[in-house]
C-alpha atoms as one frame of an Amber mdcrd trajectory, in Angstrom:
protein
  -3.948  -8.180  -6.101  -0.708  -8.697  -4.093  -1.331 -10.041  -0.769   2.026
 -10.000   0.506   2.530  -9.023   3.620   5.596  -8.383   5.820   5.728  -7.780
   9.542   8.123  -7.564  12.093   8.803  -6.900  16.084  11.731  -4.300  17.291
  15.323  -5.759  16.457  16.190  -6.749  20.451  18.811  -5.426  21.972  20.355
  -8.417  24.055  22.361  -6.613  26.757  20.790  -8.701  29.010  17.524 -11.320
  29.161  14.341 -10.986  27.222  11.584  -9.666  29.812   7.853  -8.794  29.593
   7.606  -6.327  26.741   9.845  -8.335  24.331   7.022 -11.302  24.981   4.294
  -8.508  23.987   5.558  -7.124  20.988   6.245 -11.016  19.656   2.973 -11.987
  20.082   1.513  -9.082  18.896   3.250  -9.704  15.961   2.707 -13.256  15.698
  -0.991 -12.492  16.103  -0.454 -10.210  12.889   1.070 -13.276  10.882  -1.186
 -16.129  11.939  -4.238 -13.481  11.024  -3.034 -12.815   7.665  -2.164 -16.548
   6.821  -5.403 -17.077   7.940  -6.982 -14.439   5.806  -4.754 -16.082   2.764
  -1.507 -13.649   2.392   2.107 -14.518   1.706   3.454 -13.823   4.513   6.917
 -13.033   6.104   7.553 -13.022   9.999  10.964 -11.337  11.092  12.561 -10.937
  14.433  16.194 -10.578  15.778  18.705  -9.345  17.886  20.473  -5.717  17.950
  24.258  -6.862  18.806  25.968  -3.678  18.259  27.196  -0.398  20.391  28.474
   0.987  23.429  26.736  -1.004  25.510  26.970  -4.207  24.120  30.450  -3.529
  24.579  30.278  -2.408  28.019  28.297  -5.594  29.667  31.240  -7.467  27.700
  33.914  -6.037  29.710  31.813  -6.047  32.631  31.694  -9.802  32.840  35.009
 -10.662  31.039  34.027 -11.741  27.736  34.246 -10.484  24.296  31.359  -8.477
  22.679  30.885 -11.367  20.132  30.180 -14.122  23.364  28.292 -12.012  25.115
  26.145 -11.345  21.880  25.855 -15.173  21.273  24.940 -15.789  25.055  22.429
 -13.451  25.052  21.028 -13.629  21.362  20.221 -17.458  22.497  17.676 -16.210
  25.339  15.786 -14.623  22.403  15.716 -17.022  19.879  14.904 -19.703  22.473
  11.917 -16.812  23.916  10.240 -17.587  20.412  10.276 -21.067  21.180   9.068
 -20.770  24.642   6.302 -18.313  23.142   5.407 -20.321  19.990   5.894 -17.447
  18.159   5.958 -18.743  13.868   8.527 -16.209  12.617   9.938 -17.107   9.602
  13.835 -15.947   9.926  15.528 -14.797  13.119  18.214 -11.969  12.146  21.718
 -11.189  13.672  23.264  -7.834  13.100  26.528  -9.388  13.635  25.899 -11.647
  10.495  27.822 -11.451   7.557  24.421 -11.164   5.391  23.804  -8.107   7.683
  27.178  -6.522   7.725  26.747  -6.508   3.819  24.028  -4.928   3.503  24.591
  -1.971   5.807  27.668  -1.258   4.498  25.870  -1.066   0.764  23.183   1.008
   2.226  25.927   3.375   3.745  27.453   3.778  -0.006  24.119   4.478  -1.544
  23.686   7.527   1.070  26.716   8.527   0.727  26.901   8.435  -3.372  23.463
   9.897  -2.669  25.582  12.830  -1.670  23.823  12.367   1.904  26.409  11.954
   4.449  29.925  14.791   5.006  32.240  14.381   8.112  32.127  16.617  10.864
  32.398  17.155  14.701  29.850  16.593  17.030  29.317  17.539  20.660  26.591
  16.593  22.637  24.499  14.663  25.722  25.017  11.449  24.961  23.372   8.158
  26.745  24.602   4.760  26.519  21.366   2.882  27.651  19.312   4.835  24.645
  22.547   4.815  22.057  21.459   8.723  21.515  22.682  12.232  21.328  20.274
  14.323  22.976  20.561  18.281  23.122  20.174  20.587  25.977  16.623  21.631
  25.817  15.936  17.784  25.380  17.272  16.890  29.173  14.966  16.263  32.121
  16.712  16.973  35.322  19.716  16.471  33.834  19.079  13.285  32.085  17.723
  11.601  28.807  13.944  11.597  28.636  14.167   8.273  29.413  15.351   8.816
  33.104  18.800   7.506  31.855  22.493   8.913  32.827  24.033  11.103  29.920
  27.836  11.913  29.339  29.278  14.906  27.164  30.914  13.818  24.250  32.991
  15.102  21.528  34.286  13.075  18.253  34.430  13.236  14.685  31.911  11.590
  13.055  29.965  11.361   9.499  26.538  13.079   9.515  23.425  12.230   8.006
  21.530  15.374   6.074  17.968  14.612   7.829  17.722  18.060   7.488  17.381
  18.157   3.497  14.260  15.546   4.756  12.110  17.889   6.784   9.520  18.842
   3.849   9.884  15.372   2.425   8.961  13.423   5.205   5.863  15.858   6.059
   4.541  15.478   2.517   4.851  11.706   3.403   2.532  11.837   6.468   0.014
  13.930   4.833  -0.079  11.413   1.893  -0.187   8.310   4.150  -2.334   9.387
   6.954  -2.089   5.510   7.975   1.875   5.365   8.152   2.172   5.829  12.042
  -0.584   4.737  14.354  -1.761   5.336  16.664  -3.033   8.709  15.403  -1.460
  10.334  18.645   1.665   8.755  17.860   1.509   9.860  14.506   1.224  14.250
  15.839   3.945  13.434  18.325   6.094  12.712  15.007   4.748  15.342  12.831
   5.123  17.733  15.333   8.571  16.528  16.226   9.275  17.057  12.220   7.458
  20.221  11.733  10.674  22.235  14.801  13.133  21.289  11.975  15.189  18.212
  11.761  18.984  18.580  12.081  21.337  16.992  10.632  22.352  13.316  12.732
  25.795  11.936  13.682  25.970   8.356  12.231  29.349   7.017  12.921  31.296
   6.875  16.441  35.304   6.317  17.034  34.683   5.875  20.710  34.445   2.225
  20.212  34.971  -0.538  17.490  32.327  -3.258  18.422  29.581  -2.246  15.255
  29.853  -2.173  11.100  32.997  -1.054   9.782  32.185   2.267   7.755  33.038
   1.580   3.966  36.791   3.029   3.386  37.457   4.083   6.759  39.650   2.577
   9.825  38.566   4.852  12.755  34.651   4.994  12.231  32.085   2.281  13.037
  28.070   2.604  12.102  26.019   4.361  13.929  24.143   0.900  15.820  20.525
   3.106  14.918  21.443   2.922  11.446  22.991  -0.531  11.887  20.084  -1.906
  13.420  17.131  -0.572  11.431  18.617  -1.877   8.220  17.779  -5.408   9.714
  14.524  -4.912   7.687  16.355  -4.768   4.699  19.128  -6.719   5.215  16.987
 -10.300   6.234  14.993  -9.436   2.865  18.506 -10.353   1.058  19.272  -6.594
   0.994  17.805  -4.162  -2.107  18.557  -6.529  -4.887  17.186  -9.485  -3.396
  13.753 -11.134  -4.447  12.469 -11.294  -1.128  12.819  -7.557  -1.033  10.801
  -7.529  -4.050   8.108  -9.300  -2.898   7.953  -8.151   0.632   9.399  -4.165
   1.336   5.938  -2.841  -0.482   4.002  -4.329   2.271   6.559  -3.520   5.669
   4.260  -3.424   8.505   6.712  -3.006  11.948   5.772  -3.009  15.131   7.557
  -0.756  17.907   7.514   0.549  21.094   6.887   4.309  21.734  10.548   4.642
  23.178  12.054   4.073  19.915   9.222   6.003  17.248  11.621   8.934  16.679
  13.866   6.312  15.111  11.691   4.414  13.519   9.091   7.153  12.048  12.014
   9.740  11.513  15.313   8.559  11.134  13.870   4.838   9.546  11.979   6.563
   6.382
């Protein structure tokens, strides 16, 4: 029996100082580890920071620095909040790290050989705080769901077929009745799938702090799809031994503001 087991918290966005729910979902998560080391498993611990996007860029300008210093500053706070904590992770990731880069930018190719990814236009409500598009039906009082400001928007950018994934993915649930939880969680996704996904934009030429997109000057990562591959990309990517070991037994704990992107756009 393989008693591997791999768990990690959110990848944190440092736009500004770690507060009371990036404490919670460490020690949850440290809880997790210590437990299973306990209970004898090989275990792997990751956390990290989310150093990419719009807003990152923003709080830069805001306070005269460059994205990159403002990442370091900030990144610190977190790394020094699992010392303060005691929390035993076993690798703290960057997603302005070369290992990282690398790896998203071979995860983009494999979509896109994958036949997974064209270039269009897209036109939407978008908000900076949540780095999202939302449509019109999606708005409350005139803002994200999240209370936050949104913007119209129009670019070119690559798209990601979610659509093709709509049966896929709902096979997936009803095969692994355990892959979300809570259950309630779990028929906020399902249902979420079962309206129809559309396709996603993925890339943005609004601004250049993120992943260069393989072969192309104007377009940086989407930081969703940037950030998620974290998981991957601290496991030495999909060739790597760690991923191996450990992707089989991914265990990640989130908070409810980000499922969509983690129980949708993630799988």
């Amino acid at each position: 029996m393989d008693k591997s087991f791999y768990i990690t918290t959110p990848i944190y966005y440092p736009s500004a100082k770690p507060h009371m729910g990036h404490a919670y979902t460490s020690i949850i998560a440290d809880f997790f580890a210590r437990f299973k080391t306990i209970d004898e498993h090989n275990v792997f611990f990751l956390t990290g920071t989310d150093e990419h996007g719009l807003k990152i860029e923003q709080a830069a300008r805001a306070t005269g620095i460059s994205p990159q210093e403002h990442a370091d500053r900030f990144s610190q706070t977190f790394r020094d909040l699992c010392d303060t904590l005691d929390v035993n992770n076993d690798d703290f990731i960057r997603t302005t790290e070369p290992r990282h880069k690398r790896v998203v930018q071979e995860v983009w190719r494999r979509m896109e050989d994958a036949g997974d990814i064209y270039l269009g236009e897209y036109a939407g409500w978008y908000s900076v705080s949540d780095e999202a598009y939302f449509t019109e039906d999606e708005l409350v009082d005139g803002k994200a769901p999240s209370g936050h400001p949104v913007s119209w928007v129009v670019e070119k950018s690559y798209f990601f077929r979610l659509s093709k994934y709509t049966e896929p993915l709902l096979a997936h649930f009803e095969a692994h009745p355990d892959f979300v939880q809570p259950q309630s969680r779990a028929n906020e996704v399902k249902r979420f799938i079962e309206q129809g996904l559309r396709d996603i934009s993925i890339s943005r030429t609004s601004f250049s702090w993120g992943v260069p997109i393989p072969g192309s000057d104007d377009h940086v990562t989407y930081v969703w799809v940037d950030a998620l591959t974290n998981y991957i990309s601290a496991l030495g990517g999909p060739e790597g031994e760690l991923y191996q070991q450990f992707w089989p037994h991914a265990h990640h704990i989130i908070g409810k503001d980000i499922l969509r992107f983690h129980a949708v756009y993630w799988p």
